[in-house]
NUVEXSE-989410 format. One record per atom (N, C-alpha, C, O): x, y, z. Coordinates in steps of 0.05 Angstrom, whole numbers, plus 5000, padded with zeros to 4 digits. Each point is the difference from the previous one (the first is absolute). Layout:
XYZ;...
This chain:
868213094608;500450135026;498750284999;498850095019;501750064956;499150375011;496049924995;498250115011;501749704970;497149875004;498750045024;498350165005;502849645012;498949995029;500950215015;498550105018;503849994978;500050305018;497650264994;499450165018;499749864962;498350204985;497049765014;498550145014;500949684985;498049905016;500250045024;497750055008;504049975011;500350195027;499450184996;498750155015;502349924962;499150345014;497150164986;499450234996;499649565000;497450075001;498850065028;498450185003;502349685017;498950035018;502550285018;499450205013;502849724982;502050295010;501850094993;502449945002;495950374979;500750034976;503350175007;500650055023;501150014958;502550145005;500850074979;500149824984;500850415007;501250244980;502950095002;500950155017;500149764964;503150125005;501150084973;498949894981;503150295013;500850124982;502850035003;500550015024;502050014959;501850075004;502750084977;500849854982;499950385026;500650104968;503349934999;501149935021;500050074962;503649915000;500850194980;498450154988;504849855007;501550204982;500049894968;499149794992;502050374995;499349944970;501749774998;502349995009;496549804977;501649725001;501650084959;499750214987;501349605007;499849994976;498450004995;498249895012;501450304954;498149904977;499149714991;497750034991;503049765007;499049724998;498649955026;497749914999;503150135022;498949975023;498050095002;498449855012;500250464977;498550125011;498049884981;497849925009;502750064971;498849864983;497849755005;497650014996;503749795012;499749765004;498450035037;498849815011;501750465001;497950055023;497850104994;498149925014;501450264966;497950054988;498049754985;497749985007;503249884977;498849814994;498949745016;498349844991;503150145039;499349815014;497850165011;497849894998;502150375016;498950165018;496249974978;497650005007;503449994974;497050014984;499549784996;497849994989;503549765014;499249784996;498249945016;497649974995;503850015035;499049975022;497750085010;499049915021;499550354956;498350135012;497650004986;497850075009;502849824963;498549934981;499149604996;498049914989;504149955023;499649724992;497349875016;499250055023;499649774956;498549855013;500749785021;502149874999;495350105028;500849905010;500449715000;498749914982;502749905032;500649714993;497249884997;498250175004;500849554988;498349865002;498849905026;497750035010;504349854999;499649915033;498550155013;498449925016;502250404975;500350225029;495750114986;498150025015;501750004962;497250064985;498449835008;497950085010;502749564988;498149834997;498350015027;501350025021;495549954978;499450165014;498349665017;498949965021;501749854957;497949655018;503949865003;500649774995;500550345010;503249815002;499249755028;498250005017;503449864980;499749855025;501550075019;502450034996;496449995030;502750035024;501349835003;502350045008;497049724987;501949795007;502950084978;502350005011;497550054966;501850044982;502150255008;502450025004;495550134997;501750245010;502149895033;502549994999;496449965021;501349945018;503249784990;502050005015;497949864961;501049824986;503250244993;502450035006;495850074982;501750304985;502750155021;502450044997;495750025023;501150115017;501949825014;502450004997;496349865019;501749785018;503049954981;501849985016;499050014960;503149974988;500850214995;502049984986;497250295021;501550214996;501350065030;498749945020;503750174982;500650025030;499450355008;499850075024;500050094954;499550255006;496850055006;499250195013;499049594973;497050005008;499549995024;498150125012;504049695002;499149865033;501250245020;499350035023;502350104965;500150245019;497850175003;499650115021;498649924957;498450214998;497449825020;499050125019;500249654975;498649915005;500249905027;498349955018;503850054982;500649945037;500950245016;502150114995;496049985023;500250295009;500149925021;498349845007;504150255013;500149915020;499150295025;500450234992;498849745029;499650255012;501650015024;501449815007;498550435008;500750005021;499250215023;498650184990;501849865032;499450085014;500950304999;501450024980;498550295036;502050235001;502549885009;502150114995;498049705017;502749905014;501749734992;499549765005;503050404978;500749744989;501849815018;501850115014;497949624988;501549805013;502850034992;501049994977;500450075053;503149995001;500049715004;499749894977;500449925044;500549745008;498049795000;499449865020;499950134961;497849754995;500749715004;501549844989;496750155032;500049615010;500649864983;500450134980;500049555015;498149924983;502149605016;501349945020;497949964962;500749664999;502149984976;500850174984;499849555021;502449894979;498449854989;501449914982;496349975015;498349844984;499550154968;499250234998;501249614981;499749934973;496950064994;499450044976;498849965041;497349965002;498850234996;501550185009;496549914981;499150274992;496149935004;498449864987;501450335040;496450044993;498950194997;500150185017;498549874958;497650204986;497649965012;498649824993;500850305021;496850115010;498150114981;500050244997;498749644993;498350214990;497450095005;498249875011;501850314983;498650285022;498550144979;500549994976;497250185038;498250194978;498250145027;499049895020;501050344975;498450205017;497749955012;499250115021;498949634962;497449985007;500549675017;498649804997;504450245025;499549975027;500350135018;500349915023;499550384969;499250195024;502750055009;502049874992;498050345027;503050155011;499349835016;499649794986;499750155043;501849895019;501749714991;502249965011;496449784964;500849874994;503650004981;502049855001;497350404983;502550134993;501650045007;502249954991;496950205038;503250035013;500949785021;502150035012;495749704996;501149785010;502749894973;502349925004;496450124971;502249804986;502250214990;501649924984;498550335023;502450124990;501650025032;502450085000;496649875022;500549895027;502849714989;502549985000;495849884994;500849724994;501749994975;501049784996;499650404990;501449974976;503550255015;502350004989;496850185037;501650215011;502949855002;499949765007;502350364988;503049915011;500749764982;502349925003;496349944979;500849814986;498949954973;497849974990;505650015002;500650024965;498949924984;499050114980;501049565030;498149764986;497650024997;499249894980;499350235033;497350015002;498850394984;500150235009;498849664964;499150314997;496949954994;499549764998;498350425001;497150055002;499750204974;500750234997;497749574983;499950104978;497150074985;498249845004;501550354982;497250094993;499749904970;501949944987;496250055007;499449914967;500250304985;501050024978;498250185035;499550204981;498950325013;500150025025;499250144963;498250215008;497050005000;499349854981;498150275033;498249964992;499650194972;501550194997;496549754983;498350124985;500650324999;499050145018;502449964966;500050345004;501350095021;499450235005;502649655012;501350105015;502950084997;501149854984;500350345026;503250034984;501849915017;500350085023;501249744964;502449905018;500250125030;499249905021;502450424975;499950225019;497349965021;500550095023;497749834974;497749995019;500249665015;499049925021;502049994967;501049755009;500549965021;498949895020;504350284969;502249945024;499350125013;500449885021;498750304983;499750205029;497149895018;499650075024;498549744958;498249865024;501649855016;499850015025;502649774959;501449875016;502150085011;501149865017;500050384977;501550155029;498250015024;500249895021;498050244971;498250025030;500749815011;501850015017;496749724976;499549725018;502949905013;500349885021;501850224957;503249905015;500550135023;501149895019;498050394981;501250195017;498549815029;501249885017;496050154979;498349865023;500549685014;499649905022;501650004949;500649745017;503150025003;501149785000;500750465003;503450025006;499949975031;502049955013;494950115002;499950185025;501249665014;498949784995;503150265019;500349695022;501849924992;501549855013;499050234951;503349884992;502250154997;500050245001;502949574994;502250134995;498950194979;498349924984;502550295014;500650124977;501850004981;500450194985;500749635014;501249894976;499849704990;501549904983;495849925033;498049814988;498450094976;497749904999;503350304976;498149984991;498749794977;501649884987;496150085008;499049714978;501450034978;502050155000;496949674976;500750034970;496949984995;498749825010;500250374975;498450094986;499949984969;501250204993;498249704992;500250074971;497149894988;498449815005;501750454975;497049914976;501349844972;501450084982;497349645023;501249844982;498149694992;500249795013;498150264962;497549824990;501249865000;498849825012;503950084981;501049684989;498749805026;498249834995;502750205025;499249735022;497250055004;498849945020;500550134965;496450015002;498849874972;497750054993;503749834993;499849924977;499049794987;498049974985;504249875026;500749684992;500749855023;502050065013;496449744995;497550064998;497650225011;499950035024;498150134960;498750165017;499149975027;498849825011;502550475003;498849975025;498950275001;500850234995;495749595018;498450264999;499350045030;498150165004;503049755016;499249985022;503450225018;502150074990;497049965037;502050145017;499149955030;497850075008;503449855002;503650035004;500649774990;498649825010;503550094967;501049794991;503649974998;501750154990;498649595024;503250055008;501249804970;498549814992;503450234997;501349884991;503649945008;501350215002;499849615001;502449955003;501649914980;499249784993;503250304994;500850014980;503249965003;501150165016;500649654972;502849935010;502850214992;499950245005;501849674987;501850284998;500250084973;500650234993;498749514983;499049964985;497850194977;500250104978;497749875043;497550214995;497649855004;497850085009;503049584980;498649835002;497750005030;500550055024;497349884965;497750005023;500249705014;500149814985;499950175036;500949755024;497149975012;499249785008;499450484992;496849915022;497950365002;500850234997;497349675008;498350175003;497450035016;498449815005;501450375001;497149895023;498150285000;501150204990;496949825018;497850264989;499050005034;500049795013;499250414994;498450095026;501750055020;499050095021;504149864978;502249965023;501350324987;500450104979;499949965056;501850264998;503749985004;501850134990;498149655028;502050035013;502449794987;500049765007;502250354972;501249854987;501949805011;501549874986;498350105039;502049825014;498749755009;501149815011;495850234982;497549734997;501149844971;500849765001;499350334984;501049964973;502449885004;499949764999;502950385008;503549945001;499349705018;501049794994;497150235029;500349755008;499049754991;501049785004;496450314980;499449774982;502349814976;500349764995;500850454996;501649944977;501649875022;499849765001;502050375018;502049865017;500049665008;501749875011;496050054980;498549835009;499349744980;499249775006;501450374966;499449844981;498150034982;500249884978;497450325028;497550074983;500550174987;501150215006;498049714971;500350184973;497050044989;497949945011;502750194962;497450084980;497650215015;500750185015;497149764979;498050155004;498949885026;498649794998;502050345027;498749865033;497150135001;499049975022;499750154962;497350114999;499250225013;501950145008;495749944999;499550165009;499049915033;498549825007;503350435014;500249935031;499250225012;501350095018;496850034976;498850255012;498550164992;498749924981;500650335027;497450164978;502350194980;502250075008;496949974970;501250114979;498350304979;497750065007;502950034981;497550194993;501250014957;501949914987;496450215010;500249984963;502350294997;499850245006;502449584981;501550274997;498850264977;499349954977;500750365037;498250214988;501350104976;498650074981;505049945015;501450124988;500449874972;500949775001;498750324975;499849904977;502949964995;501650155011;499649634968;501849964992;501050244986;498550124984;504749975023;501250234996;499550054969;498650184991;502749654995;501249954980;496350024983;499950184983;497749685021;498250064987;499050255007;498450114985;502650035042;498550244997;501150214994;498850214998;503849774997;501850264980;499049964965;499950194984;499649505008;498949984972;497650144994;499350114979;499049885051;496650164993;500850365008;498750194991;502849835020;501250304996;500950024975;499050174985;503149665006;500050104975;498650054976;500450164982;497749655023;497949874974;498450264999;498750084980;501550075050;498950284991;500150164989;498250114987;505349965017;501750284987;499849994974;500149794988;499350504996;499450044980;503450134996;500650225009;501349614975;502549995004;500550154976;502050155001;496249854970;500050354980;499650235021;501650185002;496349815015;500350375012;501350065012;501050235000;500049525024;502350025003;502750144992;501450135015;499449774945;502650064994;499250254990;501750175006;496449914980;499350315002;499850155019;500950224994;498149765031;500350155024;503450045006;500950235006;500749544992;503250095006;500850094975;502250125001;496849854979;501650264978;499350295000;501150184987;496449835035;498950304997;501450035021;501350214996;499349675032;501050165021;502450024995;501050225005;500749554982;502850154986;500050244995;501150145016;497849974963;500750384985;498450175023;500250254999;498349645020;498550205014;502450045023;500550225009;500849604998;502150035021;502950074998;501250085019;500049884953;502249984983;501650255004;499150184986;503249905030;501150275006;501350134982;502349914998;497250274987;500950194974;502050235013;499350175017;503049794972;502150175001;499450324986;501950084986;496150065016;499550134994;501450294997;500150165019;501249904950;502050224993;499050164980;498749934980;502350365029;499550214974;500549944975;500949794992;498450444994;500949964963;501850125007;499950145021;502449844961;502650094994;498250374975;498650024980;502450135035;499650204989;502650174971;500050164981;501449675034;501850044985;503349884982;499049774999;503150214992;501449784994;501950015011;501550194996;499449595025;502250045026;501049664995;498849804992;504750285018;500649785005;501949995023;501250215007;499249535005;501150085018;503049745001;499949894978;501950025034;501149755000;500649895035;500150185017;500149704986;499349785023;502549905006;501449944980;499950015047;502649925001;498849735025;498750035020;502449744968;499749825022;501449955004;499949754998;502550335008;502249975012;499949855021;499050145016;501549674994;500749905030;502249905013;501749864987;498450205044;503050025017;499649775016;498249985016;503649844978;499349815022;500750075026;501650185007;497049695006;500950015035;501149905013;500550075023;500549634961;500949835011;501149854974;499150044977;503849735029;501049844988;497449774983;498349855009;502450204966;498549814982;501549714999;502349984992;496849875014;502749674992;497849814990;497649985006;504349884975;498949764983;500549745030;501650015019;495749734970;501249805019;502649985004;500449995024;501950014962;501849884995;502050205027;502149955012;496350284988;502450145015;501050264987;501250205009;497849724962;501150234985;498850235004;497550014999;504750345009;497950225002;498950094975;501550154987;495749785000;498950184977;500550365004;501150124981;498050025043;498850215000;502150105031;500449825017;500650474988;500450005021;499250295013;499850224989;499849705036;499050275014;499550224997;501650075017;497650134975;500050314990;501250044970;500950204989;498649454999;500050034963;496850174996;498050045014;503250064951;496650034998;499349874971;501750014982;496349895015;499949874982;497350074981;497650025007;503350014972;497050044987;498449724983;500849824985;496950235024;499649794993;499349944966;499849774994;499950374990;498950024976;503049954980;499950024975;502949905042;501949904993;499849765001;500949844983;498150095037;499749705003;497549764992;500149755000;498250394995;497250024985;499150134978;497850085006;503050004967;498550234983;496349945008;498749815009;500850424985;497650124997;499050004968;500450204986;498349535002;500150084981;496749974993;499649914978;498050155038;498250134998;498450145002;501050135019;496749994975;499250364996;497649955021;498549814999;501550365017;497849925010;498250294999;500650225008;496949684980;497850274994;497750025014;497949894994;502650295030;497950145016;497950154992;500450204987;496849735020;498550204976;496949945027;499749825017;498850404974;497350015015;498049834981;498750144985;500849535013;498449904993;497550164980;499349984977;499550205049;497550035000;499850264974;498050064987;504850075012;499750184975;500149924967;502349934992;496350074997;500649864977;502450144976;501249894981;498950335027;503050184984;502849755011;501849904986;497550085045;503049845006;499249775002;501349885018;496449934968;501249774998;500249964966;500249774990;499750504993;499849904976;504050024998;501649824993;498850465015;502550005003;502449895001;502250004987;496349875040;502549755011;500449794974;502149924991;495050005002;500049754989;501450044978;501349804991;498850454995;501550134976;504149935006;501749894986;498350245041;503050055009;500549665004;501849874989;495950015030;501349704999;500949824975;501949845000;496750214981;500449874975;502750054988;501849844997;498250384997;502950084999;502149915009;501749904986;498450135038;502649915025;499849714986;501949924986;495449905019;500849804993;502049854968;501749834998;496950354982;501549984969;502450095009;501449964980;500550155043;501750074995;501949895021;502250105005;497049755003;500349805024;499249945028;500449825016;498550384984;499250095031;497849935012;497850084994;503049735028;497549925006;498050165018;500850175016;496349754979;499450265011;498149905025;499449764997;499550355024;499449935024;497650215005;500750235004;496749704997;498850245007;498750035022;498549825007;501750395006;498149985035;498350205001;500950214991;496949795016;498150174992;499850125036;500449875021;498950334977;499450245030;497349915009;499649925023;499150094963;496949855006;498649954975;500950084978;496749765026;498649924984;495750045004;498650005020;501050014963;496250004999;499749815016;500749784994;497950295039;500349855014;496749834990;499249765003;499450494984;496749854996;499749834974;498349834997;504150274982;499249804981;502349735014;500849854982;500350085042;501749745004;501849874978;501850134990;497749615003;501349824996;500050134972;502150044988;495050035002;500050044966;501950264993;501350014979;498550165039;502050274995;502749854994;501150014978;500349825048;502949954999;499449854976;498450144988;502149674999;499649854983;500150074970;501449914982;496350345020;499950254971;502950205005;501250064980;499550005040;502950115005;502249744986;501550084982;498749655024;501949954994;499349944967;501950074987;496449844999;498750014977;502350154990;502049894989;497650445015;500350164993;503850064993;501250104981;499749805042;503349935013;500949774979;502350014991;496449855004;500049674993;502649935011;501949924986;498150135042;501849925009;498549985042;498550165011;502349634998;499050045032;499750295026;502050115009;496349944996;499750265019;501249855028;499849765006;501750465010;500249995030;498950265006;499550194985;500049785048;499750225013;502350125013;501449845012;499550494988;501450115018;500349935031;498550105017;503749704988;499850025025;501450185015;501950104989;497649985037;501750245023;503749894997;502050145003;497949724995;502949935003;501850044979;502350075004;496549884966;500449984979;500850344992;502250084994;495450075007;499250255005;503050125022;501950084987;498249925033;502650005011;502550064990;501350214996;499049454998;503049954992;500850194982;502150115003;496049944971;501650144980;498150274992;499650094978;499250005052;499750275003;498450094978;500950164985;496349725012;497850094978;498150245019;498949985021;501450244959;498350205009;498050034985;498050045015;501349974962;499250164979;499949784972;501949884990;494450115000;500249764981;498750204977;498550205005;502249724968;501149704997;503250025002;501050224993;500549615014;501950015000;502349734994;498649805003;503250154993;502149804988;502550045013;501450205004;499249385005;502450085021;501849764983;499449774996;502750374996;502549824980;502750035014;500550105022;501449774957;502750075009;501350124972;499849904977;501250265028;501750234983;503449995014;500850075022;500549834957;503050045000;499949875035;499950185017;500249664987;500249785027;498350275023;501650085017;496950004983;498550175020;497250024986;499450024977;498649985055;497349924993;498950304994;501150195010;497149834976;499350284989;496349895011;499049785000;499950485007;496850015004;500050284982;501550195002;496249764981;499750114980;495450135001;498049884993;502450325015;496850145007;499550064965;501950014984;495950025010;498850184971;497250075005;498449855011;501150344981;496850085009;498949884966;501450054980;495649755018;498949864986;499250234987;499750235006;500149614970;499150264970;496449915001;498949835014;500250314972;497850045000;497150125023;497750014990;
C-alpha cells in the first residue's frame, strides 16, 4: 500500500512532519531504527522491475483491498450529492469512456450516467505525463457544463479504474458493460451511449458480447497501473533517499542553548493538584479533588538524562564520560543533544552516538519545558525522591 501511495505522489507530491513527547527509551530506540530503515531500504522487486507484466501486476493489485482504493479514484463535482436517485436493480453499468471522444460526447454520457447509482463512467487512466490533479479538474470542467438542465444533486459516478478495461481488452470507447450484483459480467456492447439500450437487451434475454452498434474511437489514456510502472522505472529512488536525508538536518529544529558558564543546580517540584475526583472503573475514588500528588512517588525517576550541545566536542566528550558512569552505577542514561552539524548530517549524528555508544535524541520544546533546561551541558536526575537539574560549564 505506502508503495502505491508514494507512486501517486509522484504525480501529487505532499510533505509532512510531526514531532511527539519523549516516549520511553526502548521506544525511542526502536523509532530511530525504523526511521533509518525506512529511509535507507531497498526498494521491493515488483516496484524496480522495469519489463514486469501489466497483466500480473493488475493480478497483484486486484486481491489487495487497500490497492483498489487507491486505484479506484472516484471524483466528484464542487457539489456534493445530498439525495441521490437511483433504482432497486442488482444490475450495475460501467461506461467506458476516454477523452479522445471529445467534450460534448462526455458530457452526453455523464448526462446519462446523472442521478443514478447503478450506472458509473469510467476512465482507464491518465494521459502520458499528466498529474492526477490535472485530471480531475479537466473533468470538473465538463461536469460543471453538463450539471446545466440538471438536479443538482444528479450527480454521475466517475472513477479511474484499468481493471474493466482489461479482461477482456477494451481498446475502443464508448463501451458499456453490464455486470450482476455479483460483479459477474451478464453483456456488453461498444458504440452505445445510452445504458438503458443495454438494461433492455439483457431484460430480454441477450447476453455476452452484442458487438459493436455505433461509431467508437481508440481509447487515448494508457493503462493506470502501466503508466505509474513507467513513472517509476524512471525515479532514481538512491537520489531520492539521499535528497530526504539531506533535507532532514537542513530542516531539523535545534533547541538551541547557552554554555553553562558556571556550576548551578536547581530542583524541580512536579507536584500536581487535581481538579477533579480520580475513580477506578469500579467506582473506587483513587485521587480526590484539591489532592496533590507527586508524581515521582508514583513513578521513580530512575534515569539521567544528559543535555549537551552536540556540535561542541568538550560536551560530547564529557557527557559520554558522565554517561558511562551513571551507567556502571546504575543509571540509565538518556542523551538529547541541543543541536547537531547540520552539514556533516547523518555522518555527524552517527560519529556522536559512536562516541555515546549509546543512542542520540534531539531536544525537544516540550521536553526542554517540562524540566526547565536553560543552560548545557546539563543533567536531569532524581535526588532523595526530587528531580535535580544539574548546569556545569565544560572543561577544556
Amino acid at each position: 500500500m505506502s508503495v502505491l501511495i508514494s507512486a501517486l505522489a509522484t504525480m501529487i507530491i505532499a510533505e509532512s512532519r510531526a514531532d511527539g513527547a519523549l516516549p520511553d527509551p526502548a521506544l525511542r530506540d526502536q523509532a530511530v531504527q525504523i526511521q533509518e530503515q525506512v529511509l535507507t531500504a531497498p526498494q521491493p522487486g515488483w516496484l524496480i522491475e522495469q519489463q514486469g507484466n501489466v497483466e500480473d501486476w493488475s493480478v497483484r493489485l486486484r486481491d489487495l483491498r487497500a490497492a483498489r482504493q487507491v486505484l479506484v479514484t472516484p471524483l466528484r463535482s464542487d457539489v456534493e450529492p445530498t439525495d441521490q436517485a437511483g433504482t432497486d436493480t442488482d444490475l450495475t453499468v460501467t461506461i467506458l469512456a476516454s477523452r479522445a471522444l471529445g467534450e460534448a460526447q462526455l458530457r452526453e454520457l455523464f448526462a446519462q450516467a446523472s442521478g443514478r447509482p447503478e450506472v458509473r463512467v469510467v476512465f482507464r487512466g491518465v494521459a502520458p505525463g499528466e498529474s492526477l490533479g490535472d485530471f480531475i479538474r479537466q473533468i470538473h470542467v465538463l461536469l460543471r457544463e453538463a450539471r446545466d438542465g440538471l438536479s443538482i444533486n444528479a450527480i454521475p459516478r466517475i472513477e479511474i479504474d484499468p481493471r474493466p478495461f482489461q479482461s477482456p481488452l477494451v481498446e475502443v470507447a464508448p463501451t458499456l458493460i453490464t455486470t450482476d450484483g455479483a460483479g459477474k459480467e451478464i453483456a456488453r456492447v461498444s458504440g452505445i451511449s445510452r445504458p438503458d439500450w443495454l438494461l433492455e437487451q439483457v431484460e430480454e434475454g441477450r447476453r455476452g458480447d452484442l458487438g459493436v452498434r455505433g461509431p467508437t474511437v481508440a481509447v487515448s489514456e494508457p493503462d493506470l497501473i502501466a503508466e505509474l510502472q513507467r513513472r517509476l522505472a524512471g525515479i532514481d529512488w538512491s537520489a531520492r533517499r539521499e535528497a530526504a536525508l539531506a533535507r532532514y538536518w537542513e530542516r531539523a529544529s535545534f533547541a538551541e542553548l547557552p554554555t553553562a558558564e558556571q556550576v548551578r543546580e536547581r530542583r524541580l517540584d512536579l507536584t500536581l493538584v487535581a481538579q477533579a475526583d480520580v475513580t477506578l472503573p469500579d467506582g473506587t475514588t483513587l485521587i480526590r479533588a484539591g489532592e496533590r500528588v507527586d508524581p515521582l512517588a508514583v513513578m521513580p525517576f530512575r534515569q539521567r538524562l544528559f543535555v549537551f550541545d552536540a556540535t561542541d566536542p568538550r560536551q560530547v566528550a564529557e557527557v559520554a564520560r558522565r554517561g558511562a558512569a551513571s551507567r556502571a552505577e546504575g543509571g540509565l542514561p538518556l542523551y538529547l543533544a541541543t543541536r547537531l552539524d547540520r552539514q556533516a548530517g547523518w555522518g555527524g549524528y552517527r560519529d556522536v552516538q559512536t562516541a555515546l555508544h549509546d543512542p542520540l535524541y534531539l531536544l525537544t520544546p516540550d521536553v526542554q519545558r517540562r524540566f526547565q533546561i536553560e543552560r548545557v551541558p546539563a543533567v536531569v536526575e532524581s535526588r532523595d525522591g526530587t528531580l535535580v537539574v544539574a548546569e556545569w560549564p565544560p572543561e577544556g
